[in-house]
N, C-alpha and C positions, 0 to 999 in steps of 0.2 A: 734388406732381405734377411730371413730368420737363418739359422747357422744350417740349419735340419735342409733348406733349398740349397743350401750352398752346397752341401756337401752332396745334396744329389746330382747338382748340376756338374760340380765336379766327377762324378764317379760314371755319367752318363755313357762313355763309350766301355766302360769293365762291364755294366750293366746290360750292352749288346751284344757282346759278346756271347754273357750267360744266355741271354735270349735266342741268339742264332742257335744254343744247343736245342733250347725247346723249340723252336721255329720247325727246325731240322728231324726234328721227332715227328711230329705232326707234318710233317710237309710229305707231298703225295705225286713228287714232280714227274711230267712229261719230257721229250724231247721238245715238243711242241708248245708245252707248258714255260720252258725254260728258255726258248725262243722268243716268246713273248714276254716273256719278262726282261729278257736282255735289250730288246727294243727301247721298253719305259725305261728301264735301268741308263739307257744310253742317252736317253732325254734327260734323267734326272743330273748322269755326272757332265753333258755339258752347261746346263742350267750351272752346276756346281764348279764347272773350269772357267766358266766365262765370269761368274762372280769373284773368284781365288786371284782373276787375273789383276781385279780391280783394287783388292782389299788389301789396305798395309795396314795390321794390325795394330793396337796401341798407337800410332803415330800419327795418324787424321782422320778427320769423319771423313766415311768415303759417301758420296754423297750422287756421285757419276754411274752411267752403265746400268746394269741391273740396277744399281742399289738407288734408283731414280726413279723404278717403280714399285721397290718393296724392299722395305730396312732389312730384313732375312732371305735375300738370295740362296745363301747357301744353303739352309734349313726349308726354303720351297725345292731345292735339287733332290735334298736330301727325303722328303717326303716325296717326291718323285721316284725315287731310287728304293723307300719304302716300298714304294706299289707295284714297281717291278718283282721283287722280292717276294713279293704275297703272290701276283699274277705265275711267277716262277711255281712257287709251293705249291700250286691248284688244289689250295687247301682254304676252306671260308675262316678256319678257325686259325690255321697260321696269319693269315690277313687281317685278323680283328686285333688277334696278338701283337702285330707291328702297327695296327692304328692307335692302339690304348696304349702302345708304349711312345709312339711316337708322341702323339697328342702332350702326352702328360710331362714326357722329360722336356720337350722343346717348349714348351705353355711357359714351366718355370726356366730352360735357360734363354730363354727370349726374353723374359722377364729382369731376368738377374743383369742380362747385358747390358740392358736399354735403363737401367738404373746405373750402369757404369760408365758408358756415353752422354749421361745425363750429368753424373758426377766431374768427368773429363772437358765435356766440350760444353755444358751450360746453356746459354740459349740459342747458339747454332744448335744444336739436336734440337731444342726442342722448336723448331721453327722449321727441322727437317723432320720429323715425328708426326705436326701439324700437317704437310704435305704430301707424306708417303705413307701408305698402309704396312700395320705390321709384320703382315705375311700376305695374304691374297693381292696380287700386283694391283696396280689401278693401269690403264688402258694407254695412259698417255705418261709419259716420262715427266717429271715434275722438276721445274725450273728453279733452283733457288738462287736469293740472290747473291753473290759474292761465291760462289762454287763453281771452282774449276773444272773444265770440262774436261779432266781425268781420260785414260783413255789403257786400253786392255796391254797389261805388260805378259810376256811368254812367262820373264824373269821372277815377275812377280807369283804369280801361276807356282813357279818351281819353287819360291821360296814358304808360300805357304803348306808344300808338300800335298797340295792337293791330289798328283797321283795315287797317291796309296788309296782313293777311293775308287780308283780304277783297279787299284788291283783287287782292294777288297771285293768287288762285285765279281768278278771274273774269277777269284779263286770259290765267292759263294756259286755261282754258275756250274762250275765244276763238281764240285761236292753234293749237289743237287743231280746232275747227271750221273755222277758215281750209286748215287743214293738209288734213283730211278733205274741202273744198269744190275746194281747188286740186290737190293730188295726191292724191289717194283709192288707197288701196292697190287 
Protein backbone atom coordinates (compact mmCIF):
# COMPACT_ATOMS: atom_id res chain seq x y z
CA UNK A 1 0.00 0.00 0.00
CA UNK A 2 1.21 3.59 -1.15
CA UNK A 3 2.43 5.73 1.96
CA UNK A 4 -0.49 8.57 0.90
CA UNK A 5 -3.31 5.24 1.95
CA UNK A 6 -1.48 4.68 4.86
CA UNK A 7 -1.50 7.81 6.20
CA UNK A 8 -5.16 8.09 5.62
CA UNK A 9 -5.84 5.16 7.10
CA UNK A 10 -4.03 6.19 9.89
CA UNK A 11 -5.56 9.58 10.43
CA UNK A 12 -9.14 7.96 9.88
CA UNK A 13 -10.70 8.71 13.30
CA UNK A 14 -8.98 12.84 13.68
CA UNK A 15 -10.68 12.90 10.21
CA UNK A 16 -14.29 12.09 11.97
CA UNK A 17 -14.04 13.96 14.18
CA UNK A 18 -13.62 17.06 11.86
CA UNK A 19 -16.57 15.51 10.15
CA UNK A 20 -18.92 15.23 13.13
CA UNK A 21 -18.22 19.34 13.04
CA UNK A 22 -19.67 19.55 9.49
CA UNK A 23 -22.24 16.65 10.16
CA UNK A 24 -23.40 18.89 13.11
CA UNK A 25 -23.69 22.09 10.93
CA UNK A 26 -25.95 20.53 8.45
CA UNK A 27 -27.77 18.16 10.77
CA UNK A 28 -31.45 19.22 11.22
CA UNK A 29 -32.31 16.71 14.32
CA UNK A 30 -35.76 15.78 15.86
CA UNK A 31 -36.61 14.24 19.12
CA UNK A 32 -37.96 11.70 16.96
CA UNK A 33 -35.14 11.97 14.49
CA UNK A 34 -32.64 11.19 17.17
CA UNK A 35 -34.70 8.21 18.38
CA UNK A 36 -34.47 6.60 15.40
CA UNK A 37 -31.20 6.99 15.04
CA UNK A 38 -30.32 5.59 18.45
CA UNK A 39 -32.24 2.42 17.47
CA UNK A 40 -29.79 1.78 14.27
CA UNK A 41 -27.12 3.20 16.22
CA UNK A 42 -27.89 0.44 18.83
CA UNK A 43 -27.90 -2.27 16.06
CA UNK A 44 -24.78 -1.03 14.76
CA UNK A 45 -22.54 -0.88 18.39
CA UNK A 46 -23.88 -4.46 19.20
CA UNK A 47 -22.94 -5.64 15.61
CA UNK A 48 -19.66 -3.84 16.99
CA UNK A 49 -19.59 -5.47 20.76
CA UNK A 50 -20.14 -8.85 19.64
CA UNK A 51 -17.25 -8.63 16.92
CA UNK A 52 -14.63 -6.71 19.90
CA UNK A 53 -15.59 -9.73 21.85
CA UNK A 54 -14.16 -12.03 19.42
CA UNK A 55 -11.08 -10.18 18.08
CA UNK A 56 -7.52 -10.42 19.64
CA UNK A 57 -5.81 -8.14 17.66
CA UNK A 58 -2.18 -8.77 16.15
CA UNK A 59 -2.15 -12.21 17.84
CA UNK A 60 -4.56 -14.75 15.57
CA UNK A 61 -6.72 -14.74 12.60
CA UNK A 62 -10.03 -14.63 14.17
CA UNK A 63 -11.78 -16.61 12.07
CA UNK A 64 -15.15 -17.53 14.62
CA UNK A 65 -18.35 -15.61 15.45
CA UNK A 66 -19.12 -12.63 13.36
CA UNK A 67 -15.93 -12.93 11.74
CA UNK A 68 -17.38 -16.32 9.99
CA UNK A 69 -19.54 -14.41 8.07
CA UNK A 70 -17.71 -11.27 7.13
CA UNK A 71 -13.73 -10.45 7.52
CA UNK A 72 -15.01 -6.53 8.77
CA UNK A 73 -17.51 -7.08 11.61
CA UNK A 74 -16.63 -4.14 13.08
CA UNK A 75 -16.64 -1.79 10.02
CA UNK A 76 -20.30 -3.51 9.11
CA UNK A 77 -21.31 -2.21 12.97
CA UNK A 78 -19.62 0.73 12.23
CA UNK A 79 -21.54 1.63 8.92
CA UNK A 80 -24.48 0.70 10.80
CA UNK A 81 -23.91 3.22 13.46
CA UNK A 82 -23.06 5.47 10.34
CA UNK A 83 -26.85 5.22 9.39
CA UNK A 84 -27.91 5.85 12.71
CA UNK A 85 -26.08 8.96 12.77
CA UNK A 86 -27.53 10.34 9.33
CA UNK A 87 -31.09 8.80 10.36
CA UNK A 88 -30.45 11.12 13.68
CA UNK A 89 -29.25 14.38 11.54
CA UNK A 90 -32.68 14.06 9.35
CA UNK A 91 -30.63 15.74 7.06
CA UNK A 92 -30.21 13.91 3.21
CA UNK A 93 -26.89 15.77 2.99
CA UNK A 94 -25.48 15.12 6.40
CA UNK A 95 -26.26 11.24 5.40
CA UNK A 96 -24.29 11.33 1.99
CA UNK A 97 -21.67 13.16 4.00
CA UNK A 98 -21.18 10.04 6.24
CA UNK A 99 -21.72 7.50 3.26
CA UNK A 100 -18.91 9.27 1.02
CA UNK A 101 -16.79 9.33 4.06
CA UNK A 102 -17.46 6.13 5.23
CA UNK A 103 -17.29 4.25 1.83
CA UNK A 104 -14.03 5.86 1.07
CA UNK A 105 -11.92 5.74 4.42
CA UNK A 106 -13.02 2.10 5.20
CA UNK A 107 -12.63 0.82 1.08
CA UNK A 108 -8.82 1.78 1.90
CA UNK A 109 -8.44 0.68 5.55
CA UNK A 110 -10.07 -2.70 4.74
CA UNK A 111 -7.63 -2.73 2.14
CA UNK A 112 -4.53 -1.87 4.12
CA UNK A 113 -5.71 -4.57 6.78
CA UNK A 114 -6.18 -7.54 4.65
CA UNK A 115 -2.78 -6.73 3.05
CA UNK A 116 -1.39 -7.14 6.71
CA UNK A 117 -3.30 -10.45 7.47
CA UNK A 118 -2.10 -11.58 4.43
CA UNK A 119 1.44 -10.46 5.38
CA UNK A 120 0.88 -12.09 8.99
CA UNK A 121 -0.97 -15.27 8.47
CA UNK A 122 -0.10 -16.24 4.63
CA UNK A 123 -2.34 -18.89 3.49
CA UNK A 124 -4.72 -19.25 6.32
CA UNK A 125 -6.10 -15.75 5.33
CA UNK A 126 -6.07 -16.39 2.22
CA UNK A 127 -8.18 -19.58 2.30
CA UNK A 128 -10.42 -17.47 4.95
CA UNK A 129 -10.67 -14.47 2.40
CA UNK A 130 -11.64 -17.42 -0.30
CA UNK A 131 -14.56 -18.17 2.17
CA UNK A 132 -15.79 -15.06 3.69
CA UNK A 133 -16.91 -11.79 2.08
CA UNK A 134 -15.18 -8.58 2.69
CA UNK A 135 -17.97 -6.73 4.14
CA UNK A 136 -21.62 -7.86 3.14
CA UNK A 137 -22.03 -11.11 5.46
CA UNK A 138 -22.86 -14.23 3.39
CA UNK A 139 -25.90 -16.13 5.02
CA UNK A 140 -24.35 -19.10 6.46
CA UNK A 141 -21.23 -18.93 8.72
CA UNK A 142 -18.36 -20.41 6.92
CA UNK A 143 -16.49 -23.57 8.24
CA UNK A 144 -12.77 -23.58 7.93
CA UNK A 145 -10.64 -25.97 8.37
CA UNK A 146 -8.26 -26.22 11.26
CA UNK A 147 -10.26 -22.97 13.12
CA UNK A 148 -11.19 -22.90 16.34
CA UNK A 149 -14.42 -22.56 17.38
CA UNK A 150 -13.40 -19.19 19.34
CA UNK A 151 -16.20 -18.06 21.36
CA UNK A 152 -17.47 -14.41 22.66
CA UNK A 153 -15.05 -13.07 25.67
CA UNK A 154 -16.75 -9.87 28.07
CA UNK A 155 -12.80 -9.58 28.81
CA UNK A 156 -11.98 -9.40 25.51
CA UNK A 157 -14.78 -6.92 24.47
CA UNK A 158 -13.16 -4.66 27.44
CA UNK A 159 -9.68 -4.91 26.27
CA UNK A 160 -10.28 -3.85 22.83
CA UNK A 161 -12.06 -0.63 24.44
CA UNK A 162 -14.88 -1.18 22.40
CA UNK A 163 -17.13 0.93 24.85
CA UNK A 164 -15.93 4.19 23.94
CA UNK A 165 -18.17 3.47 20.93
CA UNK A 166 -20.87 3.53 23.19
CA UNK A 167 -19.98 6.45 24.53
CA UNK A 168 -19.16 8.03 21.49
CA UNK A 169 -22.74 7.68 20.06
CA UNK A 170 -24.51 8.55 23.20
CA UNK A 171 -22.54 11.81 23.67
CA UNK A 172 -23.31 12.44 19.67
CA UNK A 173 -27.18 11.71 20.63
CA UNK A 174 -26.91 14.32 23.12
CA UNK A 175 -25.44 17.03 21.14
CA UNK A 176 -27.84 16.58 18.55
CA UNK A 177 -30.79 16.96 21.12
CA UNK A 178 -28.93 20.11 22.41
CA UNK A 179 -28.67 21.19 18.92
CA UNK A 180 -32.53 20.50 18.07
CA UNK A 181 -33.37 22.19 21.89
CA UNK A 182 -31.20 25.37 21.28
CA UNK A 183 -31.45 26.00 17.47
CA UNK A 184 -34.26 24.03 16.03
CA UNK A 185 -34.29 24.24 12.35
Amino acid sequence: MNHAAALFARWRVRLGYLLAVVVLWFARPTPGSVALGAVAGAVGLAIRAYAAGYLHKQSVLTVTGPYAYTRNPLYLGSSVLALGAGIATRSWTCSAILVVYFALVYAVVMRREEQELLLQHGDAFKAYAAAVPLFFPRPTPARLEGASAGSFSLAQYRKNHEYEAAVGLVLLLVVFLLKWHFWPA
